[in-house]
Each structure stands twice: as structure tokens, then as C-alpha cells.
MIKOL-866738 format. One record per residue (C-alpha): residue number from 1; chain; x, y, z. Coordinates in steps of 0.25 Angstrom, whole numbers, plus 5000, padded with zeros to 4 digits. Each point is the difference from the previous one (the first is absolute). Layout:
% residues N
[NUM, "A", [X, Y, Z]];
...
***
This chain:
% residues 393
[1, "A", [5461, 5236, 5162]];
[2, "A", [5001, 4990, 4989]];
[3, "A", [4994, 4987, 5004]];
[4, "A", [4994, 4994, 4987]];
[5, "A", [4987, 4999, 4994]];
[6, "A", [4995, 4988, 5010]];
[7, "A", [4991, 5006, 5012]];
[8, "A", [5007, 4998, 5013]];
[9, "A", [4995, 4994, 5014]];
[10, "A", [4999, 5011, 5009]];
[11, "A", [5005, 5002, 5015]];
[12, "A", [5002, 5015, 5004]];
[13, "A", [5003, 5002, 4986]];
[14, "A", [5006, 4989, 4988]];
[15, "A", [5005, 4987, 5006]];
[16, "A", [5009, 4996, 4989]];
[17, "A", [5007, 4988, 4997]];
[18, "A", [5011, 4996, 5009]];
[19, "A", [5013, 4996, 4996]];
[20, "A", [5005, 4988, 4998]];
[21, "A", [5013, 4994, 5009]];
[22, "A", [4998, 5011, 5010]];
[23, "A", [5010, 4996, 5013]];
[24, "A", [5005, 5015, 5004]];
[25, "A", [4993, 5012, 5001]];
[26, "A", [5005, 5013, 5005]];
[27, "A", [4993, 5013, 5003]];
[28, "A", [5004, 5014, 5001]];
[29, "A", [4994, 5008, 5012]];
[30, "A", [5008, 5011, 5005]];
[31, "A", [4992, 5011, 5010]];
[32, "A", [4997, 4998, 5015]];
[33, "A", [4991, 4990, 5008]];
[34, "A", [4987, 5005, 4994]];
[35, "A", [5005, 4997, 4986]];
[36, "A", [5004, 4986, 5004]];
[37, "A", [4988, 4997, 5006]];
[38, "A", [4992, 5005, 4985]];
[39, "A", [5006, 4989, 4993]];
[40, "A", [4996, 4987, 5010]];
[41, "A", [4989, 4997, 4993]];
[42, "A", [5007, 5000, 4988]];
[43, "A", [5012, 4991, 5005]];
[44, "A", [4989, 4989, 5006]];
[45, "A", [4994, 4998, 4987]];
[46, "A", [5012, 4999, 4992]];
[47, "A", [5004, 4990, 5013]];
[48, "A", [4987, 4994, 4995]];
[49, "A", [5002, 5000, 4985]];
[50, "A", [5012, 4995, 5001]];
[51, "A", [5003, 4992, 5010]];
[52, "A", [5012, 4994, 4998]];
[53, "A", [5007, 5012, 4998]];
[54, "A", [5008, 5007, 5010]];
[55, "A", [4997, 5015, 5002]];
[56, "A", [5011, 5009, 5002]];
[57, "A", [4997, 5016, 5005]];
[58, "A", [5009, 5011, 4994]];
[59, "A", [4999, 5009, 5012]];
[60, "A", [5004, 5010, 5011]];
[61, "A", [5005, 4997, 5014]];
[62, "A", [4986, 5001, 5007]];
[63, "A", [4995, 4990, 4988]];
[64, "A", [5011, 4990, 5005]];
[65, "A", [4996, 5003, 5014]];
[66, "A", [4985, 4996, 4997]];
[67, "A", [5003, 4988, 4994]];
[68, "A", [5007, 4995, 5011]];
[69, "A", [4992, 5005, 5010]];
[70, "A", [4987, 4994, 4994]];
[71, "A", [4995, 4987, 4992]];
[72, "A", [4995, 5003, 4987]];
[73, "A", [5002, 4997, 4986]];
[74, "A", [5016, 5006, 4997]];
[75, "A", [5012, 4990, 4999]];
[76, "A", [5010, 5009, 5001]];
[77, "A", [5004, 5015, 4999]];
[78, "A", [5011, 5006, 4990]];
[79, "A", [5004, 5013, 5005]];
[80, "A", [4999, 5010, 4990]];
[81, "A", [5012, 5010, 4998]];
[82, "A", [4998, 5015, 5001]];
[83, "A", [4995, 5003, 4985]];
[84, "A", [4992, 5012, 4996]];
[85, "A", [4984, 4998, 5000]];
[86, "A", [5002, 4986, 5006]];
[87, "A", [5007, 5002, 5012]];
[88, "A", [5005, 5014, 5003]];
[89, "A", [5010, 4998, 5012]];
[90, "A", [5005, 5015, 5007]];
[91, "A", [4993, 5010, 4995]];
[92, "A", [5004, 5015, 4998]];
[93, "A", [4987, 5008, 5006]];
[94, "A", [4988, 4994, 4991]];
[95, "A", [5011, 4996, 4988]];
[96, "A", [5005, 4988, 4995]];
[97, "A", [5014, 5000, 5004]];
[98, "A", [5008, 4994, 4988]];
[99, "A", [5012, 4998, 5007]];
[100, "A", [4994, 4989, 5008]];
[101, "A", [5000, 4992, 4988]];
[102, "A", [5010, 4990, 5001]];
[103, "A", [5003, 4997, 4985]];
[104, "A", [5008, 4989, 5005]];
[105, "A", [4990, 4994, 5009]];
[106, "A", [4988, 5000, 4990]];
[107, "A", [5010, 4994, 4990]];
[108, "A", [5001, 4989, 5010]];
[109, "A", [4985, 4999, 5004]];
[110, "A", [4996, 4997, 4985]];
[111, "A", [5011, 4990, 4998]];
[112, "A", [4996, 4992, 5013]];
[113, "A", [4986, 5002, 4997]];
[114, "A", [5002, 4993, 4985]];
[115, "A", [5006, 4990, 5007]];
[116, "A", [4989, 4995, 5005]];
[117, "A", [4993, 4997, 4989]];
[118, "A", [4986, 5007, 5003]];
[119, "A", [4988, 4994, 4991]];
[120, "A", [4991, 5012, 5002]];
[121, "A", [5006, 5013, 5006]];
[122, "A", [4986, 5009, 5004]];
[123, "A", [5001, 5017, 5000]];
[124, "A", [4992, 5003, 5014]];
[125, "A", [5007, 5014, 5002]];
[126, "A", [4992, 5012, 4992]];
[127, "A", [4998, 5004, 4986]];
[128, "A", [5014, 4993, 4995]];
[129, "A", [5007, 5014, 4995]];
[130, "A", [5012, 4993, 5007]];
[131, "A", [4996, 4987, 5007]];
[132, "A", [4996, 4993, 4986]];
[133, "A", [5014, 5002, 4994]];
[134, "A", [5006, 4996, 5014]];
[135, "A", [4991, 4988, 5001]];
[136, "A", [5005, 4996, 4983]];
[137, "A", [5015, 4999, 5007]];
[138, "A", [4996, 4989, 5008]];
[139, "A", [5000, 4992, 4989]];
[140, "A", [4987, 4991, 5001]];
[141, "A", [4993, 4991, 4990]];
[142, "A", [4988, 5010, 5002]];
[143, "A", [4996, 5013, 5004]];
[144, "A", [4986, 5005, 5006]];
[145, "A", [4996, 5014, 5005]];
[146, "A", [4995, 5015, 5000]];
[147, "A", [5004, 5010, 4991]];
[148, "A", [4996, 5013, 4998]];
[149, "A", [5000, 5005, 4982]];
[150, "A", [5014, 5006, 5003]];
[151, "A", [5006, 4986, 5007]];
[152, "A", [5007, 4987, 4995]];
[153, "A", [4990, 4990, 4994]];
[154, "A", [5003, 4987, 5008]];
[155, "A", [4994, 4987, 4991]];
[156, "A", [4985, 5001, 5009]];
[157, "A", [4998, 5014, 5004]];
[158, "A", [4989, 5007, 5007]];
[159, "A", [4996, 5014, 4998]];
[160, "A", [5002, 5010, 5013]];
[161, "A", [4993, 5007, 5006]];
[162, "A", [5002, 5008, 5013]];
[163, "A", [4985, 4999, 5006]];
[164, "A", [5000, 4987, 5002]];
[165, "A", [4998, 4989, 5012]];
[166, "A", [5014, 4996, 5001]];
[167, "A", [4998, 4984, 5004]];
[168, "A", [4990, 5001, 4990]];
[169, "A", [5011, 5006, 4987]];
[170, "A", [5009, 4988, 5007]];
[171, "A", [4991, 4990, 4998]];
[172, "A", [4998, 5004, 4986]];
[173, "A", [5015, 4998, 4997]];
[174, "A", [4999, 4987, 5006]];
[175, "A", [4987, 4997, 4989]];
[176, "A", [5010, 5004, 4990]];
[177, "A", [5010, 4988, 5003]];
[178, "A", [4987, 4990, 5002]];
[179, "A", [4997, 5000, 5015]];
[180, "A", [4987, 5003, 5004]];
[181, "A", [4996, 5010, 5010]];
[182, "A", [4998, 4993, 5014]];
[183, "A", [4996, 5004, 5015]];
[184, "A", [5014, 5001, 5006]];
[185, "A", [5000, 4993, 5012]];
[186, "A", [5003, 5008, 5013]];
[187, "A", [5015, 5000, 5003]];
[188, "A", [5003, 4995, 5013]];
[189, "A", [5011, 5005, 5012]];
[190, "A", [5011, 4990, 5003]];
[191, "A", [4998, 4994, 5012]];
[192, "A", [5013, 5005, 5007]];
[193, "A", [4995, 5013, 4997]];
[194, "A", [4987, 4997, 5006]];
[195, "A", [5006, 4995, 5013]];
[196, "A", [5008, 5014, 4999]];
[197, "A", [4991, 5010, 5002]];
[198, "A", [4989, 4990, 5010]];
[199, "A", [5005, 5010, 5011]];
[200, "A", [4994, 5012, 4993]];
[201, "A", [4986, 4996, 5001]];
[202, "A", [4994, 5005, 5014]];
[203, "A", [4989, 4990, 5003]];
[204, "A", [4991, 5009, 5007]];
[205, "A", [4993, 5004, 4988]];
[206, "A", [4994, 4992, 4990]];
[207, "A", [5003, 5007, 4988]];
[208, "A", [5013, 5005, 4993]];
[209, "A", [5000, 5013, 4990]];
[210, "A", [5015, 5004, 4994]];
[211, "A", [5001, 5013, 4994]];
[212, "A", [5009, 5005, 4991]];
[213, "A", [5000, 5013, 4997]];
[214, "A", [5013, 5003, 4991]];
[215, "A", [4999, 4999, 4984]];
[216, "A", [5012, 5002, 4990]];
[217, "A", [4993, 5012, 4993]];
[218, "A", [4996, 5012, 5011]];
[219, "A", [4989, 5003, 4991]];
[220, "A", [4994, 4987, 5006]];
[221, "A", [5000, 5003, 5014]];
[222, "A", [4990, 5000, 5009]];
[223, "A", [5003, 5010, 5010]];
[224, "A", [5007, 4995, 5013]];
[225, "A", [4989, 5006, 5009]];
[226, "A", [4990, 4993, 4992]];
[227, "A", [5007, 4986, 5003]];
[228, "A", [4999, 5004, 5016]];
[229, "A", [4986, 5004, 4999]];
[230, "A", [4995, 4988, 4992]];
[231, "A", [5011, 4990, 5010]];
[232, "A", [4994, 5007, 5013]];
[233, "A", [4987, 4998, 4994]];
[234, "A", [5001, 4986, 4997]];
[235, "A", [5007, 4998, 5015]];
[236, "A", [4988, 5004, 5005]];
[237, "A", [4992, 4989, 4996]];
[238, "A", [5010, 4990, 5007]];
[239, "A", [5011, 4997, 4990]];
[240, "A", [5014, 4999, 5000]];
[241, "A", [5007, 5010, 4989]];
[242, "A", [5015, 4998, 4997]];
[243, "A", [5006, 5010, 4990]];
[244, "A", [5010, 4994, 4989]];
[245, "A", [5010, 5006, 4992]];
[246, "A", [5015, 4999, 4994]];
[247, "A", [5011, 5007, 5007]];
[248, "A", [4998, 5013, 4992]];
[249, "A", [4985, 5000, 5006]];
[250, "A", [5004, 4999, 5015]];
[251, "A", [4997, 5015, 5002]];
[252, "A", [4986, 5000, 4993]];
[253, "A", [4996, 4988, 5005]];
[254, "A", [5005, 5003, 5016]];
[255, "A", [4990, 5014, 4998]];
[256, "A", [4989, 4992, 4994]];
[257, "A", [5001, 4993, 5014]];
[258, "A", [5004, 5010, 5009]];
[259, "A", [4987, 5010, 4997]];
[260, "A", [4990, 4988, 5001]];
[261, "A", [5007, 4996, 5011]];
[262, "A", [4998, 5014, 5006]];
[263, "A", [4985, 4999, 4996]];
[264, "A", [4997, 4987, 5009]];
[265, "A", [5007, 5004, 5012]];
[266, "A", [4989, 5002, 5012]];
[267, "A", [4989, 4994, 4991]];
[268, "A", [4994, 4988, 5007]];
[269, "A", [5001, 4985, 4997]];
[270, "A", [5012, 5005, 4989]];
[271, "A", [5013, 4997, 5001]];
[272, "A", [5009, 5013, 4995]];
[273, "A", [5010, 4986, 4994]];
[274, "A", [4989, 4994, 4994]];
[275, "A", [5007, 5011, 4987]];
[276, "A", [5017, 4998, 4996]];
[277, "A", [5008, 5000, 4994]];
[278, "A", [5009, 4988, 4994]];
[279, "A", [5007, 5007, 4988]];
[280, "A", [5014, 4996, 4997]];
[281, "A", [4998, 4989, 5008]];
[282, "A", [4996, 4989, 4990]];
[283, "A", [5008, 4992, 4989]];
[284, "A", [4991, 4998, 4989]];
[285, "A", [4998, 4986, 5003]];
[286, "A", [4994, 5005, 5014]];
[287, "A", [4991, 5009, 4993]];
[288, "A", [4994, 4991, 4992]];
[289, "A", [4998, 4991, 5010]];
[290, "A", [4994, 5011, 5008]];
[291, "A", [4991, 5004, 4989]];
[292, "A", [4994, 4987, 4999]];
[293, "A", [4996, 4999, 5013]];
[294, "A", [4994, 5014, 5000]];
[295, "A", [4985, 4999, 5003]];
[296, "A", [5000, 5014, 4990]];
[297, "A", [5011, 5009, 4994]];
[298, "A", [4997, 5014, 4998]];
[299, "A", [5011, 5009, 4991]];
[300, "A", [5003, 5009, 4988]];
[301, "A", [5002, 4995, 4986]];
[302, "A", [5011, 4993, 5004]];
[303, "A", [5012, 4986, 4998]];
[304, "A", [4994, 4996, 5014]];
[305, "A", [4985, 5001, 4997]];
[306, "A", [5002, 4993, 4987]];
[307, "A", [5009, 4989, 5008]];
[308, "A", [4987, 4997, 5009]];
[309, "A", [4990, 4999, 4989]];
[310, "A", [5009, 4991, 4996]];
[311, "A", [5000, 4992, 5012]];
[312, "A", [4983, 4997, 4999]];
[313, "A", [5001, 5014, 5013]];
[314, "A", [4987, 5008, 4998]];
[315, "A", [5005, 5014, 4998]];
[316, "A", [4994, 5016, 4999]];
[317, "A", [5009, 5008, 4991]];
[318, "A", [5001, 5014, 4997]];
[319, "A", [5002, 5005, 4987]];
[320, "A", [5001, 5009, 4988]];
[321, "A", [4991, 4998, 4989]];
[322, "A", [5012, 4997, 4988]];
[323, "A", [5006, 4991, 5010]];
[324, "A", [4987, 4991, 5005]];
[325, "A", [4998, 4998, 4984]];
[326, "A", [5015, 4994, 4999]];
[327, "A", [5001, 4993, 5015]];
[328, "A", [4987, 5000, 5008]];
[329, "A", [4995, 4986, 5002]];
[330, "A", [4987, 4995, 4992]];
[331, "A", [4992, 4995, 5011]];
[332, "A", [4993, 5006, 5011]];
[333, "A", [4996, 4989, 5010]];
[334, "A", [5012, 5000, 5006]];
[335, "A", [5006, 5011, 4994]];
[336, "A", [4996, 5017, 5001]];
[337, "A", [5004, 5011, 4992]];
[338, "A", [5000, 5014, 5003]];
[339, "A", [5002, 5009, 4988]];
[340, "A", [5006, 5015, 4998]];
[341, "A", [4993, 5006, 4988]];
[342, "A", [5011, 5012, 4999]];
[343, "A", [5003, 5001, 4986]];
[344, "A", [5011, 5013, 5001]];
[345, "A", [5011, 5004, 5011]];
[346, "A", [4995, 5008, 5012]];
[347, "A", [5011, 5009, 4998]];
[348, "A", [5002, 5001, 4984]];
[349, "A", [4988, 4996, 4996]];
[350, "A", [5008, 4991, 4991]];
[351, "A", [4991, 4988, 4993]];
[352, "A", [5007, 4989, 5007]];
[353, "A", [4992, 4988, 4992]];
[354, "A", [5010, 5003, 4991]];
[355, "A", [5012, 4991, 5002]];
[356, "A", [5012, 4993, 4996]];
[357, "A", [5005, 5003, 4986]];
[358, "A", [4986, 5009, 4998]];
[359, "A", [5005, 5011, 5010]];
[360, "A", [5010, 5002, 5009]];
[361, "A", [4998, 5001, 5014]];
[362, "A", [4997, 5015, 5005]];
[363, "A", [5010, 5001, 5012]];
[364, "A", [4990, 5000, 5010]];
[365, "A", [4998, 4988, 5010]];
[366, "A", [4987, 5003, 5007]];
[367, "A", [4991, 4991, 5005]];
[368, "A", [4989, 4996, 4991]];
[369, "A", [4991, 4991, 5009]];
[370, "A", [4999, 5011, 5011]];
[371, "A", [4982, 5000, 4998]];
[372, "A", [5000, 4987, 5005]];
[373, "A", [4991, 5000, 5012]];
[374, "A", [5006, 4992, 5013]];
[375, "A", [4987, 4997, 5005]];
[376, "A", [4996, 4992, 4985]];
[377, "A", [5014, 4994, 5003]];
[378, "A", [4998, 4994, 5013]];
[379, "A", [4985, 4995, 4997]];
[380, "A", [5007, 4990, 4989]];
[381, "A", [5010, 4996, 5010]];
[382, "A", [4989, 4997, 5010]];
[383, "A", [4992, 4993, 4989]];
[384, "A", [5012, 4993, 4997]];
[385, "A", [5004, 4995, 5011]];
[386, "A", [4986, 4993, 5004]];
[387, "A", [5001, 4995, 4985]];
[388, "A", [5012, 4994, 5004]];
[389, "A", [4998, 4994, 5014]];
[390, "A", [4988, 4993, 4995]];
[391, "A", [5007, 4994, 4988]];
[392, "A", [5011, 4995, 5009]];
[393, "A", [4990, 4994, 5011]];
***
């Protein structure tokens, strides 16, 4: 890694000596909302270390749309260009399209982006086999980030690999540029956003759990009869339960509701509406705020879980066992992990610990996380949600 002979103060891993003169930083994140969301800690405690310096994201849409909708430690947002491993715009199938690179727009990215003048540009985007040399383009004083043996050396750089809590790696980056790991405070909802969605909340139950049962990789799927089992379940016990989801997720997240519906019709002292579905529904300012006022959220490995983690809500996650290594929370006060040990394809019988560059991925989209018992689910929500009510008294 090359940081000299002297020993080094310690955070999650070396806190280095900052640099000097530091008034703009800019940080590459490209993915979804979950992958935002990895990095907060990261940006509050360069906020922290720095704190004269003005923090740019170089982001995706729904990055922008976060920021906005949210107070937290981003100045601003730069929209990145589509760009091979960075941004990847239209895709053909499961390939990188590399017609919708816009040679002409990244030329104009780059130049605008050294315009600024960025004292420290961070690589927050992966093992750097094409973020690092897109990040060296910016043009900043100093470069940070991950590499993997075959990537670009930046000026600090810090090994990747895979297996690895991800707010954890991204605090490490942020040791590298001098700023020590901190406890990220909890975002917080706008308050427009909060008034938005007051009309949601039915005040005939004390308590609130939102379920998301989507996730961007099939394989990390719940089944959708598993989501109406565990939401009927925790209806019975007098709570409200509204489904979230984006627009592609209307149609899962309306049969989640539908069957647990259909399960609490005739039952007594249960409301069959107590369980719906407001999918498509929310801007992401709206979910946040609904999130935050969330008594629990229940969900798949998922941008939506992660955002209400993020916003100090007391989540039950479902996961697959590579994945809680990378993105499960730490903590399990408020916070409750159930894990898939599946370690090969149910169809293939493919070893699917294997990923990125190491293997490619066997063509199969079966769910991984299908031994998750519903009944262990639900107990951790009702745990939860006592947890929760008690804290808030």
C-alpha cells in the first residue's frame, strides 16, 4: 500500500495524514440506491475531516434524487455520463452496450469536471479496472480508492476484495485520505415529504411495518408467497402493513397484497386492508419519509432496506450468505438478519460464491433465499416492533 515506515493511527483500517488545502472533494459512486447508501458513512467523515470542504457526489439519477429528497452530508450531484464499469446506461441483454458511450459527452464531462478544481477526487465504484482511470480524468490534486492487482494505482490505494462489508471498505478509503471512521448520523426525510405521505398512515393501529419484496438480482428474492404469509402474519397481531415498490414492482408488490389480503378476509378483529399495496406510488423523497416513520421495515436485500437503516428504522432482512458479508448491517439490536447458506445453483448446481471477474455468472436466476422459514421472519418483526415502540415512548 505504500504508507511509509511510521506506524499509522487506526479507524477501520490506516487513518492517514490528510491533505493539506482541501476545499473540493468529489466522489465516484455509480449503481442504485443501495450503493449510495454504502458510502454515507464514508461522506460524513470526510464532512467531518474536512469541514470546510464542499463534497460533490458523482452519481446516477436516483443518487440525485436521494440527495434532494434527504438531509445528509452531499453538496451537490454530478451526473455521470454513460461510461463502461462506471455507468453503464441501455444495456444489450446482460451486455455493456458500447454504443451508449457518448465519446463526445464524456469528453465534455472530464473537461467540466477539471474545471472545478477537485483537491481530492475518491474511487467508491468497485475494484477500479475502469472507474480508476475514469476517476485520473477528473484531474484532481489527489486520488483515493480501491483497486483490484490488474487496476490503475491511484496515489492511496486500498486492496479489493469482494467479501467485504461494503460501508466498512468505504470507510477505509476515507482512512486513506485522513478521515477517521465515524457513526453516520441517521439521514433525515424533508419535511414536505413528511407532510406527503401523513395520509398513508391509518391511526387505527399503533404500529407500522413496510415490506419491500423486490431486489435487483432475482437470486435475492424472497418468494412473493413468503412476503403475504409473513405480512398476514404480522396483521394479525394488529399492525398496519404497506407494500413499497418502484413502478417495475407494482405487479409483485399488488400479489404480495392481494394473497395476504385474501388470508385475513373473515378472520376476526382483522381488517383484510390492514395489508396493500402503495407501489408506484411514492417519489423517493416520499419513501423516505415513509420509511422513517416506519415502526419496522421488512424486505429482501434491497436499495429500500438499506435506505431505512439508513434512516435509524429497525429493519428484518433476508439474505444470501455472500451478500450479508458485503451489505447486512452490523448490529442486531435493532437490526435482524436471516441468512441463506446455499452455496451452488438449485438448477446447475453452479458454485455461486464465486463472482465478479472470478466466474461468470451461470445463466440461472433462481432464488437463493427460498429455506428462509416465514414463521422466524415474522417473530423478528414482532420482536421488533415492541423493541421499537418502547424506544419511541
Amino acid at each position: 500500500m505504500g504508507y511509509g515506515q511510521e506506524k499509522q493511527a487506526l479507524g477501520i483500517g490506516p487513518v492517514l495524514e490528510k491533505f493539506a488545502d482541501v476545499k473540493r472533494i468529489a466522489v465516484l459512486r455509480g449503481g442504485g440506491l443501495g450503493d449510495l447508501i454504502f458510502t454515507y458513512p464514508a461522506l460524513y467523515a470526510l464532512r467531518d475531516a474536512y469541514p470546510d470542504a464542499t463534497v460533490t457526489l458523482l452519481g446516477t439519477p436516483i443518487h440525485a434524487a436521494v440527495v434532494a429528497a434527504t438531509e445528509g452530508p452531499v453538496d451537490d450531484v454530478e451526473l455521470l455520463p454513460a461510461a463502461r464499469g462506471v455507468h453503464d446506461g441501455p444495456r444489450n441483454g446482460e451486455r455493456f452496450d458500447a454504443d451508449a458511450e457518448d465519446l463526445a459527452a464524456l469528453a465534455a464531462f472530464f473537461e467540466a469536471m477539471r474545471a472545478r478544481e477537485f483537491d481530492i477526487a475518491l474511487q467508491m465504484h468497485g475494484g477500479g479496472r475502469f472507474s480508476n482511470p475514469f476517476l485520473q480524468q477528473i484531474g484532481a490534486r489527489h486520488t483515493v480508492g480501491t483497486r483490484t492487482p490488474d487496476a490503475e494505482r491511484l496515489e492511496r490505494n486500498l486492496d479489493y476484495i469482494y467479501y467485504q462489508n461494503e460501508p466498512d471498505r468505504w470507510l477505509e478509503v476515507a482512512g486513506l485520505a485522513g478521515a477517521p471512521a465515524m457513526i453516520a448520523p441517521p439521514l433525515r426525510a424533508r419535511k414536505e415529504h413528511r407532510e406527503s405521505i401523513a395520509g398513508l398512515r391509518d391511526n387505527r393501529y399503533g404500529s407500522l411495518v413496510v415490506v419491500h419484496a423486490g431486489a435487483t438480482d432475482p437470486r435475492r428474492r424472497w418468494p412473493a408467497s413468503y412476503f403475504a404469509d409473513a405480512a398476514a402474519g404480522v396483521a394479525r397481531e394488529g399492525t398496519q402493513v404497506l407494500i413499497v415498490g418502484d413502478h417495475s414492482e407494482k405487479a409483485l408488490a399488488q400479489e404480495v397484497a392481494e394473497v395476504a389480503a385474501r388470508q385475513l378476509v373473515g378472520e376476526d378483529a382483522v381488517d383484510a386492508v390492514a395489508v396493500r399495496s402503495v407501489a408506484g406510488e411514492l417519489e423517493i423523497g416520499e419513501l423516505a419519509a415513509l420509511l422513517e416513520s416506519a415502526t419496522v421495515m421488512l424486505a429482501s436485500d434491497s436499495g429500500p432496506r438499506h435506505l431505512a437503516q439508513a434512516l435509524g428504522t429497525p429493519t428484518v432482512g433476508i439474505y444470501w450468505v455472500g451478500n450479508a458479508f458485503n451489505a447486512a448491517p452490523r448490529g442486531r439490536a435493532l437490526h435482524r438478519v436471516h441468512m441463506s447458506w446455499v452455496t451452488r445453483c438449485p438448477r446447475c448446481g453452479a458454485d455461486v460464491t464465486q463472482v465478479g471477474w472470478t466466474a461468470p455468472h451461470c445463466g440461472h436466476d433462481d432464488t437463493l433465499v427460498e429455506g428462509i422459514a416465514v414463521a422466524d421472519v415474522v417473530q423478528d418483526v414482532l420482536d421488533l416492533t415492541a423493541t421499537s415502540l418502547l424506544l419511541r415512548e
